[in-house]
C-alpha distance (Angstrom), angle and dihedral (degrees) to the residues before:
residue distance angle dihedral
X1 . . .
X2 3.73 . .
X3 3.81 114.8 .
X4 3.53 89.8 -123.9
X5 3.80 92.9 78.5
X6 3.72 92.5 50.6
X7 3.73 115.6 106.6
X8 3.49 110.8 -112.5
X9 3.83 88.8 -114.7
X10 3.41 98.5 61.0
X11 3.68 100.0 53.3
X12 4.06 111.9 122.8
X13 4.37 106.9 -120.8
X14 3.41 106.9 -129.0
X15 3.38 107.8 -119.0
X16 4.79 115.4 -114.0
X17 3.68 91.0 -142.7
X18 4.36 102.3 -178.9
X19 3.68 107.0 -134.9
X20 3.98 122.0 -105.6
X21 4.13 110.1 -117.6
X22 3.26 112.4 -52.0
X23 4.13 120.4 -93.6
X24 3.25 107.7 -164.3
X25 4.13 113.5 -127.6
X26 4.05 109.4 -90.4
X27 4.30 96.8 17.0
X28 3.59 114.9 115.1
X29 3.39 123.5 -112.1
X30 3.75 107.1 -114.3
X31 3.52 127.0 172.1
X32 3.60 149.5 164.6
X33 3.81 133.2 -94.9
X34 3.67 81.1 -116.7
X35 3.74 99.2 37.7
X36 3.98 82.0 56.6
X37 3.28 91.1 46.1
X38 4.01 100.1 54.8
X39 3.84 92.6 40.1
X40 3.93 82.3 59.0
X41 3.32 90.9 43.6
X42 4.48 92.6 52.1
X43 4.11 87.9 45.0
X44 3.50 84.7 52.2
X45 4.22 101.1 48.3
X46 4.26 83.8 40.5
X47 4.16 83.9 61.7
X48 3.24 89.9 40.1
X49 3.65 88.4 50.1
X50 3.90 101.0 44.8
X51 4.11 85.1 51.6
X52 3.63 90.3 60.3
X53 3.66 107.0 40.3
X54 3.69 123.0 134.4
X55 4.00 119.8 -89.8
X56 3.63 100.5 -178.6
X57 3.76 87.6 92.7
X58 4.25 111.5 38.2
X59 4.09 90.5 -168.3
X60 3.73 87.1 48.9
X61 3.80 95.0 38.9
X62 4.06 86.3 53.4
X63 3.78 100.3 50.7
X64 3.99 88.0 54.8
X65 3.64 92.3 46.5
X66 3.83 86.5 52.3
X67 3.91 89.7 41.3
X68 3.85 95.2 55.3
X69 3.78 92.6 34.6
X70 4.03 88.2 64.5
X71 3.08 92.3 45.4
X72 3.83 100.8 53.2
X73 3.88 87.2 45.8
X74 3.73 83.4 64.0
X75 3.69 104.3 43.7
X76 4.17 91.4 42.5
X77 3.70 82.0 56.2
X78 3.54 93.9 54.7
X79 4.14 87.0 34.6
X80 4.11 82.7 58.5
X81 3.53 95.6 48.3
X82 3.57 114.3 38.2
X83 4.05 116.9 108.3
X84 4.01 109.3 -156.0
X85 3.44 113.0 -139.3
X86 3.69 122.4 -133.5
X87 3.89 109.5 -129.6
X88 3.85 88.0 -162.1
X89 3.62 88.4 59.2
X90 3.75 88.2 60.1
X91 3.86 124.3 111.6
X92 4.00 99.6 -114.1
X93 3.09 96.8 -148.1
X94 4.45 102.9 49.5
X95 3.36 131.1 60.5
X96 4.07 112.3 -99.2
X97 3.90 142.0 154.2
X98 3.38 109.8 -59.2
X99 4.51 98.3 30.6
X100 3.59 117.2 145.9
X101 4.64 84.7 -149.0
X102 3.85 113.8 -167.7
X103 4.18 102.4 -147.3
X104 3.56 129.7 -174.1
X105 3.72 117.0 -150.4
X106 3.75 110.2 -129.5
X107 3.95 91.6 -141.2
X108 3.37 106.1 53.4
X109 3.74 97.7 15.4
X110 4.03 86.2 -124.0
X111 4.14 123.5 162.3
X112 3.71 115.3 -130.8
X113 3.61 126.7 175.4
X114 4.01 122.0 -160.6
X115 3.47 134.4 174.8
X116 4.10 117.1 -141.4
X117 3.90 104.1 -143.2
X118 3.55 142.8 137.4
X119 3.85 126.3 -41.0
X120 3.53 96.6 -111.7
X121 3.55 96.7 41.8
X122 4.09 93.2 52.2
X123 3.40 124.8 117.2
X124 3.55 142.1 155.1
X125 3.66 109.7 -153.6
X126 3.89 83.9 55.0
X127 3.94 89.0 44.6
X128 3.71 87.0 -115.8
X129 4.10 115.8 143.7
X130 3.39 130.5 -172.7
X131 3.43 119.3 -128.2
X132 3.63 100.4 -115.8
X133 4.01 93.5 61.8
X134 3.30 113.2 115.4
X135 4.21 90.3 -122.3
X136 3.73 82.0 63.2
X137 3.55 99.8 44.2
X138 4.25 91.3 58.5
X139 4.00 91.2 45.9
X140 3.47 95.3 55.4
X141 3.84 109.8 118.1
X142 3.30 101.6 7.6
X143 3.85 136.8 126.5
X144 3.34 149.7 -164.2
X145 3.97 112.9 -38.8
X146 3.72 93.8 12.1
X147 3.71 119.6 132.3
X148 4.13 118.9 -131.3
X149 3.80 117.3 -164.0
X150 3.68 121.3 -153.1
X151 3.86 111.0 -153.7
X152 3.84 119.4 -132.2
X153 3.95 137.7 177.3
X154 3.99 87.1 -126.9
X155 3.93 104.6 26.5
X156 3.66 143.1 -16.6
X157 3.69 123.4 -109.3
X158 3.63 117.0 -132.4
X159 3.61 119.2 -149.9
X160 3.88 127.2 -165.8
X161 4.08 109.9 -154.4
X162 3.96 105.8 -132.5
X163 3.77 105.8 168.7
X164 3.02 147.1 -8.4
X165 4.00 135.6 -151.0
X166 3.42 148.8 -179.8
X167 4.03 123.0 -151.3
């Protein structure tokens, strides 16, 4: 039946699902044990979730289902494509997914540490980046001594590599 003899009522909402970090088209998925592990862990709370929804209201209850059910299609996707990354497999002494890298910034003479890892598993605050950051990108391959520069509009940053680790 058309849906122009559907009362208006009865129309299904179409679900604004945000996207997950963006992948870009043709880059592996790769991802940490952890990473894995936490993704797992998300599909799992979203079942968890979509068992325990709400029937008092059945409009309500349907617009979560649809909700959650978007947003499992894009995690399983993610699930279904992600490659873990062995950190044992790692050269010890290069930079590769999954370093912990301990950087000085020429500047200020400050010590960062970051971890490279998986796109859904980045973030700052935790010094988690993903792969596909620039920062990343420039430390790539290097070692021990090696210099990394960061290209701005206003100024470079300068980084110093000072360790390297794999957990």
């Amino acid at each position: 039946m058309s849906r122009g003899f559907v009362k208006e009522d009865d129309q299904e909402e179409i679900p604004m699902v945000p996207p997950r970090a963006d992948l870009p088209d043709g880059l592996t998925n790769y991802v940490t044990r952890t990473g894995l592990n936490e993704l797992l862990a998300e599909k799992k709370s979203l079942i968890n979730e979509k068992t325990n929804l709400d029937n008092s209201n059945e409009n309500d209850k349907r617009i979560a289902l649809n909700f959650i059910n978007a947003k499992l299609r894009l995690l399983n996707n993610r699930i279904s494509t992600a490659k873990v990354v062995d950190p044992k497999e790692q050269p010890r002494n290069e930079i590769r997914f999954g370093a912990v890298i301990t950087l000085k910034i020429e500047a200020t003479k400050r010590i960062q540490t970051f971890q490279i890892v998986g796109v859904d598993e980045a973030n700052i605050s935790k010094g988690k980046i993903a792969f596909t950051s620039p920062l990343a990108k420039i430390l790539l391959n290097k070692k021990i001594g090696d210099r990394a520069i960061l290209k701005r509009d206003k100024e470079n940053i300068i980084f110093e590599i000072m360790g390297i680790a794999y957990s």
